[in-house]
C-alpha positions as CSV (number, residue, x, y, z in Angstrom):
1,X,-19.9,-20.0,6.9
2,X,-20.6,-17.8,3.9
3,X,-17.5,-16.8,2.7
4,X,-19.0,-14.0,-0.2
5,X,-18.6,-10.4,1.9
6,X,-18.6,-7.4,0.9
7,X,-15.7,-4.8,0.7
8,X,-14.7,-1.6,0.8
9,X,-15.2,-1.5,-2.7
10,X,-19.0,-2.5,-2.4
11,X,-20.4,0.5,-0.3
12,X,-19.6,4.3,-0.5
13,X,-16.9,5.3,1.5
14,X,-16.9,9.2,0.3
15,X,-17.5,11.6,3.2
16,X,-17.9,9.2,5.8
17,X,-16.1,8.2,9.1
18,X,-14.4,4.7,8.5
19,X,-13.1,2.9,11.4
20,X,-10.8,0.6,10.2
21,X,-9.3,-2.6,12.3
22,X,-6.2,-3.5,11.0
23,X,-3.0,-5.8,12.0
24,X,-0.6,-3.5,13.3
25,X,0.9,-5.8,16.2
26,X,4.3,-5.2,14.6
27,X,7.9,-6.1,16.5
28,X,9.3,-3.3,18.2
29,X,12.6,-2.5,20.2
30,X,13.5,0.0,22.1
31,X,10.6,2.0,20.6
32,X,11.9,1.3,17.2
33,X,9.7,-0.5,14.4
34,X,11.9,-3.8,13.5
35,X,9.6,-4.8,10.5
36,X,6.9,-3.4,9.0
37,X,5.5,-6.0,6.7
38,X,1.9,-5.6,8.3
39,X,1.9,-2.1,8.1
40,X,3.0,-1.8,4.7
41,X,0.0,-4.8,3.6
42,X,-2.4,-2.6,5.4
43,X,-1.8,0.2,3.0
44,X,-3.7,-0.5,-0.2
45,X,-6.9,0.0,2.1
46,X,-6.1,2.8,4.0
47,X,-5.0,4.5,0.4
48,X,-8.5,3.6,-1.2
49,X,-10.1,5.4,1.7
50,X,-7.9,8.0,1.8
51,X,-8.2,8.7,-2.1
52,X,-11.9,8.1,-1.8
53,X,-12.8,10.9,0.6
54,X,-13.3,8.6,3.8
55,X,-12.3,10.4,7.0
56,X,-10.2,7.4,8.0
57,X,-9.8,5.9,11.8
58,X,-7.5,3.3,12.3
59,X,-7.3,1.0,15.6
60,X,-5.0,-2.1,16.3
61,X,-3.9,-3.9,19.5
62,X,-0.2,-4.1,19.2
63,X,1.7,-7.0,22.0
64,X,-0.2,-8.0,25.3
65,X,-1.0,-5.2,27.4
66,X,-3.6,-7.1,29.1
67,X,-6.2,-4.1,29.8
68,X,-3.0,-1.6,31.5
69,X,-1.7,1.4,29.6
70,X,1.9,0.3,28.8
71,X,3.7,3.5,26.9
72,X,5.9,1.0,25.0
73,X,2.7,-0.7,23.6
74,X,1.6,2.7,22.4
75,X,0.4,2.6,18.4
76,X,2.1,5.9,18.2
77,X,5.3,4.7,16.4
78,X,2.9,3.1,13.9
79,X,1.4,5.8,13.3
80,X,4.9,7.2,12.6
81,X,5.3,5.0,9.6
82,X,2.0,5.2,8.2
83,X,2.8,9.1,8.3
84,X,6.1,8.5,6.0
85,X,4.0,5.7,3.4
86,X,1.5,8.3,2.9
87,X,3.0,11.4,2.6
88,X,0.5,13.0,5.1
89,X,0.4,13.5,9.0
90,X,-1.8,10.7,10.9
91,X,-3.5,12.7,13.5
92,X,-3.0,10.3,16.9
93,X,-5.3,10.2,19.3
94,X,-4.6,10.4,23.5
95,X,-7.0,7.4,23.8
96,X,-8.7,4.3,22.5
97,X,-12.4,5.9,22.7
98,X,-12.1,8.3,25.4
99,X,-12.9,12.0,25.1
100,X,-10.0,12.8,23.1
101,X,-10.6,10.2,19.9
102,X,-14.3,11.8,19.8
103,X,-12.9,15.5,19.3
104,X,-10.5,14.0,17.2
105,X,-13.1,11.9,15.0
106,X,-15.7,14.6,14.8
107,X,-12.9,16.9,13.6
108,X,-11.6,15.3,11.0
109,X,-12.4,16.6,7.2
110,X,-12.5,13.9,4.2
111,X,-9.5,11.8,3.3
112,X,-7.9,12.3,6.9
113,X,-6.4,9.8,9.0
114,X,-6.0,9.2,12.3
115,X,-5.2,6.4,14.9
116,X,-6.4,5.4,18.3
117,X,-4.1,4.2,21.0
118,X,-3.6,0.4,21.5
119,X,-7.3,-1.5,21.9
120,X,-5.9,-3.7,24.3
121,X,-5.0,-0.9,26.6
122,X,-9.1,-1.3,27.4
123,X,-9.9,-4.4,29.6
124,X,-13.3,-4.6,27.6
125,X,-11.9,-4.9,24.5
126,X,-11.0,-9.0,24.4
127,X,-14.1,-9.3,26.3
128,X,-16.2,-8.1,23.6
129,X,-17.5,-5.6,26.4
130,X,-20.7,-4.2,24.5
131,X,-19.9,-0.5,26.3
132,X,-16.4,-0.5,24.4
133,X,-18.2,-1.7,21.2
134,X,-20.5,0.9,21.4
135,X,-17.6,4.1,22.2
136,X,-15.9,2.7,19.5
137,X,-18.7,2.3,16.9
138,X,-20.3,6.3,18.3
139,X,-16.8,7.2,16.4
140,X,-17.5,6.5,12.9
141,X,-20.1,5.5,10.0
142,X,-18.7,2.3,8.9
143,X,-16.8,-0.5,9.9
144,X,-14.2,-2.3,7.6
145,X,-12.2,-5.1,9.5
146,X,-8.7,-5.3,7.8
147,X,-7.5,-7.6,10.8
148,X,-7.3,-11.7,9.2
149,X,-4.6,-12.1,12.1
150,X,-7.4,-11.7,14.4
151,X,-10.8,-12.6,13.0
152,X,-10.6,-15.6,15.3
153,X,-11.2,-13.3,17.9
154,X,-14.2,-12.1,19.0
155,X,-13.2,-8.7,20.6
156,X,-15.2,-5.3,20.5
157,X,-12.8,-4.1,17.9
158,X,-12.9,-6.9,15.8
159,X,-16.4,-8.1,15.9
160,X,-18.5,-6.4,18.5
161,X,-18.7,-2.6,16.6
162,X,-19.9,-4.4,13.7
163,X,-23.5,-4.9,15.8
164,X,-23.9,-0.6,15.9
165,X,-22.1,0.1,12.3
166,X,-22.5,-1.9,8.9
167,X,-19.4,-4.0,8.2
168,X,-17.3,-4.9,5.4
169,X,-13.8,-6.3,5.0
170,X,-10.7,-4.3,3.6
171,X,-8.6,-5.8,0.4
172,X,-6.6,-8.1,3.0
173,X,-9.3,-9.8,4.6
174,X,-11.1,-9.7,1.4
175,X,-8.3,-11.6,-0.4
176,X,-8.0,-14.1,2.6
177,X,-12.1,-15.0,2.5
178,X,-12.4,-15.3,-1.3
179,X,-9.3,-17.4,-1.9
180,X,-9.4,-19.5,1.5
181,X,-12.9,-19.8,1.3
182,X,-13.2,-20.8,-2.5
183,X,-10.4,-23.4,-1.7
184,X,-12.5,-25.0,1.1
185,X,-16.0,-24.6,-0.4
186,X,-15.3,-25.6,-4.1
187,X,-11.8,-26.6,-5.0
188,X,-9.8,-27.4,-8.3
189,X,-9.5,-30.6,-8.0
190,X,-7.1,-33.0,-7.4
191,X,-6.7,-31.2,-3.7
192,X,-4.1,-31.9,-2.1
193,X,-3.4,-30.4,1.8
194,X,0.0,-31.0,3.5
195,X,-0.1,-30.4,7.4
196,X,3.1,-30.0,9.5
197,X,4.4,-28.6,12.8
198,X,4.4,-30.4,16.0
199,X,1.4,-32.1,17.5
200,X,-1.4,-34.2,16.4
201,X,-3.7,-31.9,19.4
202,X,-3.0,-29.0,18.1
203,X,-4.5,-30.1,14.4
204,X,-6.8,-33.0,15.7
205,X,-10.3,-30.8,14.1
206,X,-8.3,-29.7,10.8
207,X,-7.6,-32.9,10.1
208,X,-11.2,-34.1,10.8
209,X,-12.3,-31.6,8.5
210,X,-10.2,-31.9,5.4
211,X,-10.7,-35.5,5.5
212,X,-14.1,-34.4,4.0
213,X,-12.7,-32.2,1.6
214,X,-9.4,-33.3,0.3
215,X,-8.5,-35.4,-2.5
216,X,-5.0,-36.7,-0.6
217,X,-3.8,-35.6,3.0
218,X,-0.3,-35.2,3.5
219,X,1.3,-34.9,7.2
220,X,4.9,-34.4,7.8
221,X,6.6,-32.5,10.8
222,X,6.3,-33.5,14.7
223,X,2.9,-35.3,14.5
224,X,3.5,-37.6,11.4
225,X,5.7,-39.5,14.5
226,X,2.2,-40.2,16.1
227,X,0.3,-41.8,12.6
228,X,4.0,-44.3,12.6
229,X,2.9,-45.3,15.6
230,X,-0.5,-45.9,15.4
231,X,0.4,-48.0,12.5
232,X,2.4,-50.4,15.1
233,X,5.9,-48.7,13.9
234,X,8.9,-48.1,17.0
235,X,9.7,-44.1,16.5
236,X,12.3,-44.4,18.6
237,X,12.3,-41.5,21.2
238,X,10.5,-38.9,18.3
239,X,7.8,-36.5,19.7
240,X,4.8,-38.5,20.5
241,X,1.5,-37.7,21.5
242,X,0.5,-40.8,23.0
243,X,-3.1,-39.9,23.7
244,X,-3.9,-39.7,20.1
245,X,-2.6,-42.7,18.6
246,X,-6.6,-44.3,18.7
247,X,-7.5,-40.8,17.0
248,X,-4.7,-41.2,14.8
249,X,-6.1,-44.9,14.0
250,X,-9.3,-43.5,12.9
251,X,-8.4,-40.8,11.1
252,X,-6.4,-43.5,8.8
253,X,-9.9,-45.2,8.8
254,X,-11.7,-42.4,7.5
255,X,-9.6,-41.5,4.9
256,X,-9.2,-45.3,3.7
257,X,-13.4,-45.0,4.0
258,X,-13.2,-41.7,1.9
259,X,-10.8,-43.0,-0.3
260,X,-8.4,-40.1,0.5
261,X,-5.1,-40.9,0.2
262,X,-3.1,-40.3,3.6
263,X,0.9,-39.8,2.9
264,X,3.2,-40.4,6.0
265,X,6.6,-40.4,5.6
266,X,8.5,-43.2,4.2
267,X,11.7,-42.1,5.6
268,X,13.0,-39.7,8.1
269,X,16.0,-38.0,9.3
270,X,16.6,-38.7,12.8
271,X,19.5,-37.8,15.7
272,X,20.2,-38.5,19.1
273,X,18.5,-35.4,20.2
274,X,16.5,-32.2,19.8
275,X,19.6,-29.7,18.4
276,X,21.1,-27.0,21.2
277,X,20.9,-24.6,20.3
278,X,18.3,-24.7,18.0
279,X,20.2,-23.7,15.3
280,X,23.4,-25.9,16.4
281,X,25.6,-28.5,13.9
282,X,23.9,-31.5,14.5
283,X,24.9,-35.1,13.7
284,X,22.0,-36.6,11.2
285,X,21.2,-39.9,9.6
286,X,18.1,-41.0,7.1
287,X,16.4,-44.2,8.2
288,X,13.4,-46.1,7.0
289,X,10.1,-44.9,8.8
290,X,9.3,-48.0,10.0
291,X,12.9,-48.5,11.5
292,X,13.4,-45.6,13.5
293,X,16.0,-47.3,16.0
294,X,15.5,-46.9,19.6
295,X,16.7,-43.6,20.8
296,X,16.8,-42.4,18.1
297,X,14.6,-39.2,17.2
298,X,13.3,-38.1,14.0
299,X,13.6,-34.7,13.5
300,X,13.1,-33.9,9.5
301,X,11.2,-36.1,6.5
302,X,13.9,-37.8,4.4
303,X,15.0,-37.7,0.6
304,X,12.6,-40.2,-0.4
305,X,9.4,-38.4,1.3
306,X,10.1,-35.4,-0.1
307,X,10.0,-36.5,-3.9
308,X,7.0,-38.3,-2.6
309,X,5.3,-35.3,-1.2
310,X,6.7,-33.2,-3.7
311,X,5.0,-35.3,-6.7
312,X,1.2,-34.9,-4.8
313,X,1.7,-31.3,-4.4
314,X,2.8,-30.7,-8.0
315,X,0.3,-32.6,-9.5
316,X,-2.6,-31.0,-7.8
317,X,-4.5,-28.3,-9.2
318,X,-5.5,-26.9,-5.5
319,X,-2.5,-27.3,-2.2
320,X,-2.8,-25.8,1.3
321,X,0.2,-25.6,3.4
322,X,0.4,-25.6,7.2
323,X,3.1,-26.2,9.2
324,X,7.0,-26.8,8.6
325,X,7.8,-30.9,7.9
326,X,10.8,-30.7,10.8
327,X,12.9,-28.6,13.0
328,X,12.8,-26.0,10.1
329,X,15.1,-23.5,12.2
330,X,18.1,-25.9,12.0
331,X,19.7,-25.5,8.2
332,X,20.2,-29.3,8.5
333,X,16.5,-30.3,9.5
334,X,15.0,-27.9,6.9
335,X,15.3,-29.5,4.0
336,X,11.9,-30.8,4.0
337,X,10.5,-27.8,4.6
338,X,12.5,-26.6,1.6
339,X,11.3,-29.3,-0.3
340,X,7.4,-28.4,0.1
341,X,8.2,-24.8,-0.5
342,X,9.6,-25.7,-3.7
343,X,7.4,-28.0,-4.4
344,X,4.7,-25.4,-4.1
345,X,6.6,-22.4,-6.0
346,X,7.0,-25.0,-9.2
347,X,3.7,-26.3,-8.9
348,X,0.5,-24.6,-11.5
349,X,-2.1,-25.5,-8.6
350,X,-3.9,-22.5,-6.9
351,X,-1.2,-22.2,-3.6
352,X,-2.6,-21.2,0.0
353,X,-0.1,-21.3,2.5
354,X,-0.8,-21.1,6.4
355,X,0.3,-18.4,8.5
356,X,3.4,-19.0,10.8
357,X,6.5,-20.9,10.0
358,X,5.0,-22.1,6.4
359,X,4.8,-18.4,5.7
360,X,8.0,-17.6,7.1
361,X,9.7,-20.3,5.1
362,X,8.2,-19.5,1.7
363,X,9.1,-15.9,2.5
364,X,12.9,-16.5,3.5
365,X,13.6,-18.6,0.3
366,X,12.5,-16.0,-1.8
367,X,9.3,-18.3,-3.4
368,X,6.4,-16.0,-1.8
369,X,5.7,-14.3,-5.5
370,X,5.5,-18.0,-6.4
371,X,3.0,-18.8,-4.2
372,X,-1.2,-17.6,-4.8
373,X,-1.6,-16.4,-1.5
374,X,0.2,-16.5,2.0
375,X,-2.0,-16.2,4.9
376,X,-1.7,-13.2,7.5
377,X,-2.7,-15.5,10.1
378,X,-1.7,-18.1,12.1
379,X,-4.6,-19.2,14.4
380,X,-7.0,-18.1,11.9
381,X,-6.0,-20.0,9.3
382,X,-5.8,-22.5,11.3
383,X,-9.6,-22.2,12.3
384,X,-10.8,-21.4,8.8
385,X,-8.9,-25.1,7.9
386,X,-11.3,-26.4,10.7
387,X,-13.9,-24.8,9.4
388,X,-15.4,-23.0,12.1
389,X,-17.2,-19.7,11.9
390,X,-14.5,-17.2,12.5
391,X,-16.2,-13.7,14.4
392,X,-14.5,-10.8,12.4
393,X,-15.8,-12.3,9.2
394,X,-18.7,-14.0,10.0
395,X,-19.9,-9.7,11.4
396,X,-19.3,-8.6,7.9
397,X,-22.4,-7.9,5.6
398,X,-23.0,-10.6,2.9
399,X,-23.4,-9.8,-0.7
């Protein structure tokens, strides 16, 4: 995939019709905004329109209306906020590319803004329905694609107007391509990637793939459980995905081919069940990897991993982050979590953390301005660590 696109800043916006996909699938309840973190990283594009004479036309999906017209789904409170960051009315439209955006769209006068309702009120639109691409592109001049959170997607607002309109990428997605990209295509070395969360499925391709990139793996969380027992280890009653312990065998194969270095845990903190409540006192003890006792289940990496993992990340001069190292919602089981976002926040390295619960860790101990960049997606993170050709960037015009 080439990762080199251009941006808003590469073409001339001035007196033109922008649509503009952006990630406005905020939280709501009842019909209040509860955070507004995506809105407000959306705004440095939207302001470079505005203040460059763009007539601007945002669109979004916002939850899972699944092709019905839900009036709590409607992108009207977003448009609310964008109204107050501004300092200028956003003009809303009645639909998504009906008769009412196209009055609205040819009326507008440079550096206005206004918003259509919620993409995924159209059934076309996560079919990539060409007739949907086609209203939405008769709208505008340009297409910029401010949406990383759903690049993986190959819908008619994320990908499929970019076959009627040129296409470039707003400052977030921008930022995501270049850095991500750079990291994948032509690292600092030592590289160092640290994978986490539960299952070995669910990261069975990433894994593949940074096996040909990577300098040393590191996997912690729910699936390191697997690797121990692929490695003839008793894991007690830990999460297992017994499938994959022959995939798990050759993946150890490879990297020992590769001469990447694989870290497992060494030792983990295990109890006699999965906490409930999640967020529950739990009774915890730290055992040696390879003598998890038998009902037993490990839930967290222990002291001695995370020094271990801690030392790779800080001496690398590039680390990727996905996925939390245990049952990171449970003070006592997030320490190793903590660890690696430490670990990360001292470190010199160029810092690219995943989308998801790596995100939301680094972000509720207060080390995101300590990290180089945190992802705005989960799953398409995820696929850009896998390496395939993700449909709301691969649209956008190279350099």
């Amino acid at each position: 995939m080439n990762y080199n696109k251009k941006s808003i800043e590469d073409i001339d916006v001035s007196g033109k019709r922008v649509l503009c996909r952006c990630d406005f699938n905020v939280p709501t309840k009842n019909g209040k905004i509860t955070s507004d973190k995506r809105i407000v990283a959306a705004m440095p594009t939207i302001e470079y329109l505005v203040n460059h004479g763009a007539k601007v036309i945002l669109c979004s999906h916002m939850g899972k209306p699944k092709g019905e017209w839900k009036p709590e789904l409607s992108l009207k409170v977003v448009a609310e906020r964008i109204s107050e960051l501004l300092g200028k009315e956003v003009i809303m439209a009645a639909d998504v590319a009906g008769a009412d955006s196209q009055a609205k769209a040819a009326a507008l006068k440079d550096g206005d803004v206004m918003m259509l309702e919620n993409t995924r009120f159209m059934k076309g639109e996560t079919k990539n329905d060409p007739e949907l691409s086609k209203a939405l592109a008769s709208l505008a001049d340009i297409f910029v694609n401010d949406a990383f959170g759903t690049a993986h997607r190959a819908h008619s607002s994320t990908a499929g107007v970019a076959d009627y309109l040129p296409a470039v990428s707003g400052f977030l997605v921008n930022k995501e391509v270049s850095i991500m990209g750079k990291a994948l295509a032509n690292p600092e070395r030592p590289f160092v990637a640290i994978l986490g969360g539960a299952k070995v499925s669910d990261k069975l391709n990433v894994i593949n793939n940074l096996l040909e990139k990577v300098d040393t793996l590191i996997i912690g969380g729910g699936m390191a459980y697997t690797f121990l027992a692929a490695k003839g280890y008793s894991i007690g009653s830990s999460l297992l995905d017994s499938e994959k312990i022959d995939y798990c065998k050759e993946m150890m194969a490879k990297a020992e081919a590769k001469g990447v270095k694989l870290l497992l845990p060494i030792d983990t903190v295990v109890a006699d069940s999965f906490p409930d409540p999640i967020d529950g006192d739990i009774a915890v003890e730290t055992v040696a990897a390879d003598a998890i006792p038998d009902g037993k289940m490990g839930l967290d990496i222990g002291e001695k991993t995370r020094a271990l993992f801690a030392d790779a990340a800080k001496s690398a001069k590039t680390v990727v982050w996905n996925g939390p190292m245990g049952v990171f919602e449970n003070p006592t089981l997030a320490k190793g979590t903590i660890a690696v976002a430490q670990a990360l926040a001292d470190s010199e390295a160029v810092t690219i953390v995943g989308g998801g619960d790596s995100a939301a860790a680094c972000e509720q101990l207060g080390f995101a301005d300590k990290i180089t960049h945190i992802s705005t997606g989960g799953g398409a993170s995820l696929e850009f660590l896998e390496g395939l050709e993700l449909p709301g960037i691969a649209c956008l015009q190279d350099k």
